[in-house]
Wavefront OBJ file of the C-alpha trace (Angstrom):
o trace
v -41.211 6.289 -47.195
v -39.577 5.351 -44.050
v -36.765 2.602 -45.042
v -35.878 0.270 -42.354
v -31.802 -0.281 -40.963
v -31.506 -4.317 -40.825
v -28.130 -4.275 -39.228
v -25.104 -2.211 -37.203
v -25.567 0.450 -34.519
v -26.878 3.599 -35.258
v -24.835 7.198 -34.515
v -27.237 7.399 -31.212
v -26.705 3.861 -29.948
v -23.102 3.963 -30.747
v -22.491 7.094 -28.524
v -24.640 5.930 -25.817
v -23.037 2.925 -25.810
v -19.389 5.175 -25.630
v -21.247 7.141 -23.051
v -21.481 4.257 -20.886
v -18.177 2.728 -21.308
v -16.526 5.970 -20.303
v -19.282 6.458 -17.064
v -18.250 3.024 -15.810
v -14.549 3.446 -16.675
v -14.314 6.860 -14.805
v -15.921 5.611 -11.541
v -14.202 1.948 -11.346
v -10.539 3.386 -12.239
v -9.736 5.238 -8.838
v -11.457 2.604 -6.969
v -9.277 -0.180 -8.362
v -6.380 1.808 -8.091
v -6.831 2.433 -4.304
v -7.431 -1.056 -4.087
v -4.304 -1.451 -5.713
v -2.464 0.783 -3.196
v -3.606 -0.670 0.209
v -2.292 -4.116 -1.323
v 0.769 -3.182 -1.614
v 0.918 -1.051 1.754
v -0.111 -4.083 3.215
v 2.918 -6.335 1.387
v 4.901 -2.839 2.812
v 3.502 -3.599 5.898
v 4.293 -7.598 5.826
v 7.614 -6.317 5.382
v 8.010 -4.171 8.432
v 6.631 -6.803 10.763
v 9.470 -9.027 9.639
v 11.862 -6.404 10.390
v 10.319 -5.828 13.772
v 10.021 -9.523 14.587
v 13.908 -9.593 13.711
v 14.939 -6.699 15.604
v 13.410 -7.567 19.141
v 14.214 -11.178 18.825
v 17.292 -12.058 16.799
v 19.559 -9.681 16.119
v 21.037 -7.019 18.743
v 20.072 -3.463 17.333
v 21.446 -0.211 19.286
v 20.655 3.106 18.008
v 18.982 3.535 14.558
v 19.204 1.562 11.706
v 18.081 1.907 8.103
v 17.469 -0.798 5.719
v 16.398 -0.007 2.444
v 13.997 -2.162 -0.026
v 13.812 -1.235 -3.220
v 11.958 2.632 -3.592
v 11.023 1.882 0.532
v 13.495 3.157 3.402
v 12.823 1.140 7.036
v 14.313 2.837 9.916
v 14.280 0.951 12.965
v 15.043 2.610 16.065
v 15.603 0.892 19.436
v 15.396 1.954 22.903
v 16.073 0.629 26.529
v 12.989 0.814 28.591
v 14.492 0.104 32.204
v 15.886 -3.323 32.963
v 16.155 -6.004 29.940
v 12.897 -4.303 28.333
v 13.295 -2.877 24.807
v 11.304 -0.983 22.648
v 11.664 -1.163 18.884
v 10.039 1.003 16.205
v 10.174 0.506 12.390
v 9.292 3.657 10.591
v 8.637 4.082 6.702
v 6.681 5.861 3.923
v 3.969 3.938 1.905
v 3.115 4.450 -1.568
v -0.129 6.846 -0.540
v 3.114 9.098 1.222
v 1.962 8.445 4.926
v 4.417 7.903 7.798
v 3.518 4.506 9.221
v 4.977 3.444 12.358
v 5.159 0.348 14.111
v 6.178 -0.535 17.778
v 7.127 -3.902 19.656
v 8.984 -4.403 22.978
v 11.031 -7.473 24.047
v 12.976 -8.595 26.145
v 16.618 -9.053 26.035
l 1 2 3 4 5 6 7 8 9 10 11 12 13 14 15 16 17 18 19 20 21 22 23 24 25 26 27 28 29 30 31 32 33 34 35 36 37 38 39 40 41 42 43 44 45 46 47 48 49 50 51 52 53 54 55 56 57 58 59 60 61 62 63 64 65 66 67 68 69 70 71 72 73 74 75 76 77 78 79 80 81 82 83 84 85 86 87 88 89 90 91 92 93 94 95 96 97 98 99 100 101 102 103 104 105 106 107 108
């Protein structure tokens, strides 16, 4: 005769179950991490602007200049465009290991 199972998860059920967990695990982990990434390349980002912003406007900057920020190297590198006109570009690596590069010009 055919006894019934009144309680826990069978062998099936349990590795369906583990099946699942490991489907959803597998396709949510690299998109949270790349989430994870562009948040930071944005604070990265935040932080260049800031640079920038202090370069054209406050402080006199003549050649190249690096400013390091913890594991992330700035360079900022200014030019005369003609005139009082400057160009200044803040170059560094974000955490995917692209070269991002930003450009402002001011006046002096």
């Amino acid at each position: 005769m055919y006894k019934k199972c009144s309680g826990g998860f069978l062998l099936v059920e349990a590795l369906f179950a583990l099946a699942l967990l490991w489907t959803a695990a597998v396709v949510l982990l690299p998109l949270y991490m790349q989430i994870t990434l562009e948040r930071n390349n944005l604070v990265l980002e935040e932080k260049a602007h800031r640079l920038l912003t202090i370069a054209l406007y406050e402080e006199p900057l003549v050649g190249e200049t690096t400013v390091a920020d913890g594991r992330t190297v700035f360079r900022l590198q200014a030019r005369n465009e003609g005139g009082q006109m400057w160009k200044v570009c803040v170059r560094w690596n974000d955490y995917v290991g692209r070269e991002v590069e930003r450009c402002g010009y001011g006046k002096r």
